[in-house]
C-alpha positions in Angstrom: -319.7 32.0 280.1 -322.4 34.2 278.5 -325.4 33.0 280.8 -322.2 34.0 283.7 -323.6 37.4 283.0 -327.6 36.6 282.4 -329.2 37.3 285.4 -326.5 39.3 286.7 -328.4 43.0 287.1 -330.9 41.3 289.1 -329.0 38.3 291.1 -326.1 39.7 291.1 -325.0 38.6 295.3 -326.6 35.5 294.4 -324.7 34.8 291.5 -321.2 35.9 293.0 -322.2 33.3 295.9 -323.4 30.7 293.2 -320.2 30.9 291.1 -317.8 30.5 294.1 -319.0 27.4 294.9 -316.3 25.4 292.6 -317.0 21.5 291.8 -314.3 19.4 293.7 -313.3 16.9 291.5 -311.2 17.0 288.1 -310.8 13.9 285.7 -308.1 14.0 283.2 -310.4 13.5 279.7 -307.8 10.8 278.1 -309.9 8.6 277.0 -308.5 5.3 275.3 -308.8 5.2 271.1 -310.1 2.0 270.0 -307.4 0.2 267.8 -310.5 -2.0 266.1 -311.6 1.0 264.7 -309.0 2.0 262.6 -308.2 3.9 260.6 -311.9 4.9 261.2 -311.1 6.3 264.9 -313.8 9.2 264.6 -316.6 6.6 263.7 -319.1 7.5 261.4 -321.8 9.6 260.9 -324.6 11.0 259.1 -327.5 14.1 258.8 -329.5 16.5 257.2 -331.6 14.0 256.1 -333.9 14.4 253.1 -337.3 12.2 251.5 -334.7 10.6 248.8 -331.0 11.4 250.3 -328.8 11.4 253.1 -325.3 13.0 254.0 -323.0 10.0 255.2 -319.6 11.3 256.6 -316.5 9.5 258.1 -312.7 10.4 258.8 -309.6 8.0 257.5 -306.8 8.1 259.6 -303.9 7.3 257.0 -300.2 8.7 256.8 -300.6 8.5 252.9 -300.9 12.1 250.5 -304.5 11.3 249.8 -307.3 8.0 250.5 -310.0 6.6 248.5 -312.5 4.8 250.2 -315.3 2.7 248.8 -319.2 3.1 250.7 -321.9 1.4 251.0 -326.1 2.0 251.9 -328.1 -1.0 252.8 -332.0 -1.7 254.2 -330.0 -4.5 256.3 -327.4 -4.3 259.4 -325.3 -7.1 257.3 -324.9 -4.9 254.5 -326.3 -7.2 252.0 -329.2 -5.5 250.8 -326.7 -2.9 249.3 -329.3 -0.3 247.4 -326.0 2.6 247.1 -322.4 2.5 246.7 -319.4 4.5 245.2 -315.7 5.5 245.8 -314.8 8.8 247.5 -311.4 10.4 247.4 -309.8 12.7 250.6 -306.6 14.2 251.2 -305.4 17.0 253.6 -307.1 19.7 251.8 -310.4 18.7 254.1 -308.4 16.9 256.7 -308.9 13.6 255.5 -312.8 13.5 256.1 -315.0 12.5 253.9 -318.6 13.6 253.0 -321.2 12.1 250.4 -324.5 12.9 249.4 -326.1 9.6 249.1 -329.3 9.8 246.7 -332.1 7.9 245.2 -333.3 6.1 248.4 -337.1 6.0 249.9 -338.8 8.0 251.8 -338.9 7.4 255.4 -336.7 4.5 255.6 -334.0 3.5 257.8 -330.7 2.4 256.4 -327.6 0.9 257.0 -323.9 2.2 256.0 -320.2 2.3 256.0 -316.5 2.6 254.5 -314.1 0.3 253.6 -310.3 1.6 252.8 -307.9 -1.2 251.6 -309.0 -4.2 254.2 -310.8 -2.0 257.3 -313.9 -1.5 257.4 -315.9 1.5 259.4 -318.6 1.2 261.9 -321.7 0.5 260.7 -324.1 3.5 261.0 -327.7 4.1 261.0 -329.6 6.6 259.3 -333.6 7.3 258.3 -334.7 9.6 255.3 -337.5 12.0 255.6 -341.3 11.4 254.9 -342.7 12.9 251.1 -346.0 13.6 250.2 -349.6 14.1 252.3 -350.5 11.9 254.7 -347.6 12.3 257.3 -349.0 11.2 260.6 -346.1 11.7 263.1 -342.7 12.9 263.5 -340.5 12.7 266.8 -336.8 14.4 266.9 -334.4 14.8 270.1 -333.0 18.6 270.9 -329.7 19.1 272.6 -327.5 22.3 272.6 -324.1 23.2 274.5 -321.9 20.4 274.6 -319.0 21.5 276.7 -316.5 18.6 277.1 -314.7 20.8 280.0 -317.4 20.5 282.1 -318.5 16.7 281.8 -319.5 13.7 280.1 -321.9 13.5 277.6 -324.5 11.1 278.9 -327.6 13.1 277.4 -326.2 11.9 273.9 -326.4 7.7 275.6 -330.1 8.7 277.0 -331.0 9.8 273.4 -329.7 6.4 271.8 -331.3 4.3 274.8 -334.4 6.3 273.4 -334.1 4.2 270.2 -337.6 6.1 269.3 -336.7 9.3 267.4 -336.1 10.4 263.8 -333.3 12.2 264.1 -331.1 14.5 266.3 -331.5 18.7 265.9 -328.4 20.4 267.3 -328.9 24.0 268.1 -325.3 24.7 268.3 -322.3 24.9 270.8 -321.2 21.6 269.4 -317.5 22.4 270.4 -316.2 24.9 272.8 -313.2 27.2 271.5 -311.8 28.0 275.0 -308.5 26.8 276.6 -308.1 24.0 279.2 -308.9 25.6 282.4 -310.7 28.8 281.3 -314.2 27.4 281.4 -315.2 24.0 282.6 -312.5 21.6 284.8 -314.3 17.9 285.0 -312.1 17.2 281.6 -309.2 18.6 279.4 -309.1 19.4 275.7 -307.3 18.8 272.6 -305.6 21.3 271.9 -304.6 22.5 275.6 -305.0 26.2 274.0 -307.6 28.4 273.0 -308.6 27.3 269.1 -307.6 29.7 267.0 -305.9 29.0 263.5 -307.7 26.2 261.1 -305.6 23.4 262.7 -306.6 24.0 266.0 -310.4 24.4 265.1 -309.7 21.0 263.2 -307.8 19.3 266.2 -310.7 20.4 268.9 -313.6 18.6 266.1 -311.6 15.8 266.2 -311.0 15.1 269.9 -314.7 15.7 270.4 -315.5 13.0 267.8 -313.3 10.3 270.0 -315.5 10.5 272.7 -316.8 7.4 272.4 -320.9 8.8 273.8 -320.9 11.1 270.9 -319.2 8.9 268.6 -322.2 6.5 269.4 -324.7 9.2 268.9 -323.7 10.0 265.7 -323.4 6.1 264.6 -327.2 5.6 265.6 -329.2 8.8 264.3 -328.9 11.6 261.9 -328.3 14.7 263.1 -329.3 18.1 261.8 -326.8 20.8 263.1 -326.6 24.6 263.3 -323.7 26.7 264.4 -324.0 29.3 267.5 -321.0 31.3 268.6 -318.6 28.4 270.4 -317.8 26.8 267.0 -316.0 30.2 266.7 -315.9 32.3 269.6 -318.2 33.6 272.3 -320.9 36.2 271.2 -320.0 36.2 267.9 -321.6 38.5 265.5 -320.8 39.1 261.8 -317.7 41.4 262.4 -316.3 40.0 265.3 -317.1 38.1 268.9 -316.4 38.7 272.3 -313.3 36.4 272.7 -311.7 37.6 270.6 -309.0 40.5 270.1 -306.6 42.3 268.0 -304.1 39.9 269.5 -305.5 36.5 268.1 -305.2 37.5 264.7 -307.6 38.8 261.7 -311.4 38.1 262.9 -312.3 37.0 259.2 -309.7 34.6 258.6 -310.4 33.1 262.3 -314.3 32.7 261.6 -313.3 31.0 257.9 -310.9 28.4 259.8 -314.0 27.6 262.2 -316.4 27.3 259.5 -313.8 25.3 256.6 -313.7 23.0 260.0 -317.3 22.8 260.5 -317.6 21.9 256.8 -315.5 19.6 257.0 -316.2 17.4 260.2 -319.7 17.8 260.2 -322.8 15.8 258.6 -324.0 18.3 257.2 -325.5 19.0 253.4 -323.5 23.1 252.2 -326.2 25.1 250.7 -324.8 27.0 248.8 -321.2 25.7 247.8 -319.6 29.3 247.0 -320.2 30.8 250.0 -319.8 28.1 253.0 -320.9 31.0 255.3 -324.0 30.0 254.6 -325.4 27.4 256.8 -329.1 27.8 257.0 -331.1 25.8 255.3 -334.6 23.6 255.3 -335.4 20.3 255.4 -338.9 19.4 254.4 -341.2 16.3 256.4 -344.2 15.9 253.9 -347.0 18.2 254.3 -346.5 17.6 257.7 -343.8 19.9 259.3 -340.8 22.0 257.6 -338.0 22.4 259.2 -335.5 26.1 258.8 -332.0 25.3 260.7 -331.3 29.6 260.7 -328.0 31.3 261.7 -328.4 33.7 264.5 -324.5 34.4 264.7 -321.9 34.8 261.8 -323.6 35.7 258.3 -325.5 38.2 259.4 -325.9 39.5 263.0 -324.8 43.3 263.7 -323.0 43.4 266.6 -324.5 43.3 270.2 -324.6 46.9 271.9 -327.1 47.3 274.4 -328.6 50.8 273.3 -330.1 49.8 269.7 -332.9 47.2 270.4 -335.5 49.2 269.0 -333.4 50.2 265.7 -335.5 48.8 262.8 -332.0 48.7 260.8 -330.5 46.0 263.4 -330.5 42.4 262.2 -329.8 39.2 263.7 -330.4 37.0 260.3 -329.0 39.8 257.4 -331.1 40.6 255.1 -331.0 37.5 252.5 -331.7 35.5 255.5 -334.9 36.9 256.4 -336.0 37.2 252.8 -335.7 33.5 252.6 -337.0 32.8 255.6 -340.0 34.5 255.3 -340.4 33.8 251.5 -340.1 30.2 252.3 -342.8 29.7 254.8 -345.1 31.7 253.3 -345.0 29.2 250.2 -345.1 26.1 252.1 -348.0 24.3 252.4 -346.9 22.4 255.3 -349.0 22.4 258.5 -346.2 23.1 260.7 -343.5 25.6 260.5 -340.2 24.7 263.1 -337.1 27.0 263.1 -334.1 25.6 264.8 -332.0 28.6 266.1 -329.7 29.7 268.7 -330.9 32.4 270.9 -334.1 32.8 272.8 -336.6 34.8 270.8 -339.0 35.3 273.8 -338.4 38.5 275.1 -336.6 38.1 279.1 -337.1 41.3 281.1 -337.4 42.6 284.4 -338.7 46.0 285.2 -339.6 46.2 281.5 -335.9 46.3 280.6 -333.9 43.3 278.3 -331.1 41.5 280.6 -329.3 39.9 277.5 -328.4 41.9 274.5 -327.1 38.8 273.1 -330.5 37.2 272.5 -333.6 38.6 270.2 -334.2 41.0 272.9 -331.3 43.0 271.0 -333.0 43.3 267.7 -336.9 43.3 268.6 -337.4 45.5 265.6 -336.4 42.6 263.0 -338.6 40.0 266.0 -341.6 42.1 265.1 -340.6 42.3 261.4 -340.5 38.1 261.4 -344.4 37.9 263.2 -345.8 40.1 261.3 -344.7 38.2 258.3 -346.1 35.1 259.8 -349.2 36.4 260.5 -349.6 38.2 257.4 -348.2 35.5 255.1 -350.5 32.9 256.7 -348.0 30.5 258.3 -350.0 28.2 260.3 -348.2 27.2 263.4 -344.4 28.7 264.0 -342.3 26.5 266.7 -339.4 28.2 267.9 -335.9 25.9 268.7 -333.8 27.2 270.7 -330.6 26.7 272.5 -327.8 28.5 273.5 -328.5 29.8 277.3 -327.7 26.2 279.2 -331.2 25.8 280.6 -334.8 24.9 279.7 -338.0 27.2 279.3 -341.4 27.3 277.7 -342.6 30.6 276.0 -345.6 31.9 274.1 -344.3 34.5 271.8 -346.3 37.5 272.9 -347.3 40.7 271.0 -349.4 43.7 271.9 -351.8 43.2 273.9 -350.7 39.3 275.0 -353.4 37.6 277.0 -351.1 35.5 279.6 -354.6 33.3 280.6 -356.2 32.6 277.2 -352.9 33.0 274.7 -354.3 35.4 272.8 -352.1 37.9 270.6 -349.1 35.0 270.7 -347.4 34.5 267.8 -346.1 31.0 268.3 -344.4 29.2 270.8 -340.9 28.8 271.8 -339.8 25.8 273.3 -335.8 26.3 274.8 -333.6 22.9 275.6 -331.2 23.1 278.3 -327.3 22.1 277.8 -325.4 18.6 277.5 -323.1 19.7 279.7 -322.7 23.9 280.2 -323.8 24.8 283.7 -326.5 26.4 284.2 -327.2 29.7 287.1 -329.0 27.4 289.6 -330.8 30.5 291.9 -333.1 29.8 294.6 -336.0 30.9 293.6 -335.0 32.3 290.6 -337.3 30.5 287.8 -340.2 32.1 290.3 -338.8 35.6 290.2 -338.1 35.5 286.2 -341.9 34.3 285.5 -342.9 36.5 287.6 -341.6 39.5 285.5 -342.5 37.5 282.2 -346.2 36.1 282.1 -345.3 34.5 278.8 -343.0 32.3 279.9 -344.7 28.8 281.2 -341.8 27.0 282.0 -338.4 27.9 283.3 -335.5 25.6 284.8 -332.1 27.4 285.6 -330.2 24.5 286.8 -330.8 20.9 285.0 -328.9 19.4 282.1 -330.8 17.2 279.6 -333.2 17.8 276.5 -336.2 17.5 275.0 -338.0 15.5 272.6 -340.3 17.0 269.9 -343.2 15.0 268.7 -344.9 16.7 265.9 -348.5 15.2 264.7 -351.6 16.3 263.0 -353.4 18.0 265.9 -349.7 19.2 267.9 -346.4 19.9 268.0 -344.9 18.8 272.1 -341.8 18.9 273.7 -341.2 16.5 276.8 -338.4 18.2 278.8 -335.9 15.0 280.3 -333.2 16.1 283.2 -329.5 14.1 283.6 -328.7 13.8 287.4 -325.0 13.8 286.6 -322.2 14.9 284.0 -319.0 14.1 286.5 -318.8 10.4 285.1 -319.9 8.8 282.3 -323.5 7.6 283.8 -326.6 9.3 284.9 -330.2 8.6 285.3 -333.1 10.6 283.2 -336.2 12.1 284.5 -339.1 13.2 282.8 -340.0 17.1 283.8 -342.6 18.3 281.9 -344.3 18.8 279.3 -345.5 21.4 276.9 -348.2 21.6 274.2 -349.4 23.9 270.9 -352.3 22.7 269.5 -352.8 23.6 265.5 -354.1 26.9 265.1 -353.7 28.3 268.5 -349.7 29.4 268.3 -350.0 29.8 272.1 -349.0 26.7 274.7 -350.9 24.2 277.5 -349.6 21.6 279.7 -349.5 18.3 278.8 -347.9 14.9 280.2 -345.6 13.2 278.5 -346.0 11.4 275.5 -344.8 8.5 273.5 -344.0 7.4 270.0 -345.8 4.7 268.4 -343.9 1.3 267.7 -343.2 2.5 264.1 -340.2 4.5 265.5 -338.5 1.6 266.4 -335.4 0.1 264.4 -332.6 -2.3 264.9 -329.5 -0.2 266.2 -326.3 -0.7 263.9 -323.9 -2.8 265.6 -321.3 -1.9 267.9 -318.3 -3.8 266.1 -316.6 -2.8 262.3 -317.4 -5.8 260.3 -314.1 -7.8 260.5 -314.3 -10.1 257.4 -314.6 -8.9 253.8 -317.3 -9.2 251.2 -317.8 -10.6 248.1 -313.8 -11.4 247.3 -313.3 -13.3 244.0 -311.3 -16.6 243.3 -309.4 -13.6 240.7 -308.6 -11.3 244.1 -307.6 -14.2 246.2 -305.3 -15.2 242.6 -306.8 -18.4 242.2 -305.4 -19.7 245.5 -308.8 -20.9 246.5 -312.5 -22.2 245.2 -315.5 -22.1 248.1 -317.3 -24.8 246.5 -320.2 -24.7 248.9 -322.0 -25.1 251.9 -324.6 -28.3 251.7 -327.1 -28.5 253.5 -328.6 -25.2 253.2 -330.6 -25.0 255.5 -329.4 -26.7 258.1 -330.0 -28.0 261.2 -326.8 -29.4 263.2 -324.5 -29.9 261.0 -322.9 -28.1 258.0 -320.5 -29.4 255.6 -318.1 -27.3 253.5 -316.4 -28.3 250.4 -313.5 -26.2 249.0 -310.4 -26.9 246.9 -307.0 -25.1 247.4 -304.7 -24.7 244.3 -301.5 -24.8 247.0 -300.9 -25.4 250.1 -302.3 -23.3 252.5 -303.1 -21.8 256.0 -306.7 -21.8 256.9 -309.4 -20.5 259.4 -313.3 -20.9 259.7 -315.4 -18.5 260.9 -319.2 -18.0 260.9 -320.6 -14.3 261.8 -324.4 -13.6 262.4 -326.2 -11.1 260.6 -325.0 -7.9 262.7 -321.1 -9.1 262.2 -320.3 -10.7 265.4 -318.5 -13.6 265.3 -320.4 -16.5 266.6 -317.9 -19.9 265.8 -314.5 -19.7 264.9 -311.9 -23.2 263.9 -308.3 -23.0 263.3 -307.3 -25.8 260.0 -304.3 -25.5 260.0 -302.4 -26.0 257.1 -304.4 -27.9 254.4 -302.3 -29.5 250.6 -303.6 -28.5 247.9 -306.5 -30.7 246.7 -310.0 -30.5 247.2 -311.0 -30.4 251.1 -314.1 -31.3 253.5 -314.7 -29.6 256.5 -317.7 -30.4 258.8 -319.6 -28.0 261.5 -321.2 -28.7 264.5 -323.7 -25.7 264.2 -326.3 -27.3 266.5 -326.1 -24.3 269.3 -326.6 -21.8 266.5 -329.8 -20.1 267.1 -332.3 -20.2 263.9 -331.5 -17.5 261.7 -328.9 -16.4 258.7 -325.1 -16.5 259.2 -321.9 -16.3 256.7 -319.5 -19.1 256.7 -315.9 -17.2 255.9 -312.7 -19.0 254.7 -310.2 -17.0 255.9 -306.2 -17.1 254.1 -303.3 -15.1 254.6 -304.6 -13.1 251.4 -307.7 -12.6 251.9 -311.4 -14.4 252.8 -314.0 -15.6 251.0 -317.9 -16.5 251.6 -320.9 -18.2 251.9 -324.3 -17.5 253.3 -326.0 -20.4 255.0 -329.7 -20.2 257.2 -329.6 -22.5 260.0 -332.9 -23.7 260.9 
């Protein structure tokens, strides 16, 4: 609703005629919940990833006071290779999710988790930990912002895991949207109905969002790294308020500590600073290679928007502490490349020499000028600006006085803007043309596509290839590459490129869809003695298997055999065996070469053996 009001001073006929043009169709969001994922509806999740650790996160669904649930890391989708576990403990106090810090691992490694809670497992997710030390040849991350689930399906986040190639997922914000059902968006409904307010609603509209099954997928296959912009709360937020919201909906302070507890609580994300959950912004460090500062534009610090101060020097958009650390931090860093993830554009946007959006840097140019001068000065090699927030896609040099729009000169960095998931854009004929025209500094402009772009960061470069979504109405779309921008090291100013890809490296084995359906590693002592899996002979094998076991009493039993990934591949019913010691052959002869788990199964519980067929 904020980019409503961009453009408006200059396109204002054709925005009124843009804007009554309504979409036609409305689809009921009720999307079904998967009963084999219980009590692990929300799936699983994980982010902020660093060289040795890794925030995992989950959600049990339980109608008990409190849960304990056991996790598990491995290097392997079968979860044997476990290098991590423990036992973490939730309860409505953070709304039954559950958050670790999983440490000691490697650097740059991709591994395999999830929860168990009395006989259920979770999805399986996948995670990767950041690169340490020199050396670091390449990073590649994908960039999204504006997820409105009123107005569409989330395919970008399903073009993003068809990707299979990136690191991890940076989210500049707008994660959830705080409006009512109708107000802004009508291709699906939310959960609540009303506008989210108190901490039950903000909690509520998290955990709808985490149903939909193409972000619950997302989140299962890549690590995200998430900031906050002003829909997790309210539109144009600032520290002391927002503009939706009024004396009416309660005490501003207590509204924007419900949407942050929430946030806390249902996102992947590491806290920084435990006593103040405010805080959000952060950095995660790639090697020598690249360091990454996830900032908050909107609620710690940010003096509210007014349209007459931007040349105030005592205006902030990060508060003070903010830009201390900020600045301190970059000019200590010995890494090559310096990449803020943010929420509003920092390029300035004018026509006729005047600011259209008050909202955006543009609104606080003094502290803008303040943050390049302490680049420069400081030495910071190469600054690469994230941004989000405005529902469409642009390229920017970050100019100063006397900017040289042919050569770059007098840029400060660059700025690279993704569009939205879903938020609608202000699709203007001719409008990208007009804005350029007014800002030589901006290179690339796109007022109407959804999509997002993927960063690749190397030694010489640091790119973003801009991909479009044809579609949001139904879950399916097809992807176009757009463009593609360039910064080479040292010149903090941009060139045209063509779109490039990561090397084989990136590639991984995607968690599996399923929960794993059979449990591990249960003892004749758990199972009370009922049973004794004796073995599996031969091993390997080629065609046949033969299992031994001996049942104390007399007893139901099933065989099943699961490949590495979980999924059940052979599956006998034996009846109901006397006690005594048994034989059971397997014809295992269509089995293709590889390792499987032969699982007993009793009323009680299951126990197992691992066999490589040939």
């Amino acid at each position: 609703m904020k980019f409503a009001r961009l453009l408006s001073v200059v396109f204002i006929f054709l925005a009124l005629n843009s804007f009554a043009q309504k979409d036609d169709f409305f689809a009921a969001s009720r999307f079904d919940v998967d009963e084999a994922l219980a009590p692990f509806y929300h799936g699983v999740a994980s982010g902020d990833p660093l060289s040795d650790a890794v925030i995992i996160w989950t959600r049990v669904s339980t109608d008990s006071m409190s849960a304990t649930v056991k996790w598990q890391v491995a290097t392997d989708t079968a979860m044997m290779n476990v290098v991590a576990e423990g036992w973490a403990t939730t309860d409505g106090e953070l709304d039954f999710t559950i958050k670790v810090d999983v440490t000691g691992l490697s650097p740059y490694t991709t591994y395999y988790y999830d929860f168990l809670h009395d006989q259920d497992y979770s999805l399986r997710g996948r995670t990767k930990t950041a690169p340490a030390g020199t050396g670091v040849d390449s990073l590649r991350f994908g960039v999204v912002s504006c997820s409105n689930f009123a107005h569409g399906y989330f395919n970008v986040y399903d073009k993003l895991v068809d990707r299979n190639d990136i690191d991890a997922v940076i989210h500049l914000g707008d994660y959830i949207y705080e409006y009512a059902n109708g107000e802004y968006g009508d291709v699906r409904e939310y959960e609540p109905s009303n506008e989210i307010i108190t901490l039950s609603d903000y909690r509520m509209r998290h955990s709808y969002y985490k149903l939909d099954p193409q972000l619950r997928r997302l989140h299962q296959q890549y690590a995200i790294i998430p900031t906050w912009d002003d829909h997790e709360s309210a539109n144009n937020a600032w520290f002391g308020g927002a503009e939706n919201h009024n004396s009416g909906e309660g005490d501003w302070f207590d509204r924007k500590g419900y949407s942050v507890k929430s946030y806390h609580e249902w996102m992947p994300l590491r806290t920084p600073d435990v006593s103040n959950e405010e805080r959000i912004y952060r950095k995660i460090s790639y090697g020598d290679l690249m360091e990454l500062y996830m900032l908050d534009t909107r609620l710690i610090g940010r003096d509210e928007q007014d349209g007459t101060g931007n040349n105030d020097p005592n205006r902030s958009i990060l508060g003070s502490q903010q830009f201390t650390w900020l600045t301190t931090e970059m000019q200590n860093s010995p890494a090559k490349w310096h990449v803020l993830g943010q929420q509003v554009m920092m390029a300035p946007l004018e026509v006729f020499g005047n600011g259209v959006n008050e909202d955006q840097w543009d609104g606080y140019s003094a502290e803008r000028n303040n943050l390049y001068n302490a680049v420069l000065a400081g030495g910071v090699p190469n600054m690469v600006i994230l941004t989000g927030d405005i529902h469409t896609s642009w390229a920017n040099d970050l100019p100063r006085s006397s900017y040289n729009p042919d050569t770059g000169a007098n840029s400060a960095g660059v700025e690279f803007v993704t569009t939205s998931v879903t938020s609608p854009g202000l699709p203007l004929p001719g409008g990208e043309a007009f804005i350029m025209g007014f800002n030589d500094h901006i290179k690339h402009a796109n007022l109407a596509d959804r999509g997002y772009f993927v960063l690749d960061v190397n030694q010489t470069r640091a790119q973003a290839n801009y991909y479009t979504i044809d579609n949001v109405s139904d879950a399916s779309a097809n992807q176009s590459f757009e463009t593609a921008w360039y910064t080479n090291d040292g010149t903090r100013h941009l060139q045209g490129g063509s779109e490039s890809f990561a090397g084989d490296d990136k590639f991984t084995t995607y968690a599996p869809e399923d929960p794993r359906i059979f449990s591990f590693g249960v003892s004749n002592e758990d199972l009370n003695n009922e049973l004794a899996f004796v073995g599996v002979h031969p091993n390997p094998a080629k065609n046949e298997l033969y299992l031994q076991f001996f049942n104390h009493g007399d007893l139901s039993l099933g065989v099943s055999v699961f490949d590495a990934t979980g999924r059940q591949v052979l599956q006998q019913d034996l009846g109901l065996r006397e006690a005594g010691l048994q034989n059971k052959t397997l014809d295992i002869s269509a089995l293709p070469a590889g390792t499987y788990f032969v699982v007993l199964q009793t009323e009680k519980g299951s126990y197992r053996k691992t066999m490589v067929k040939q």
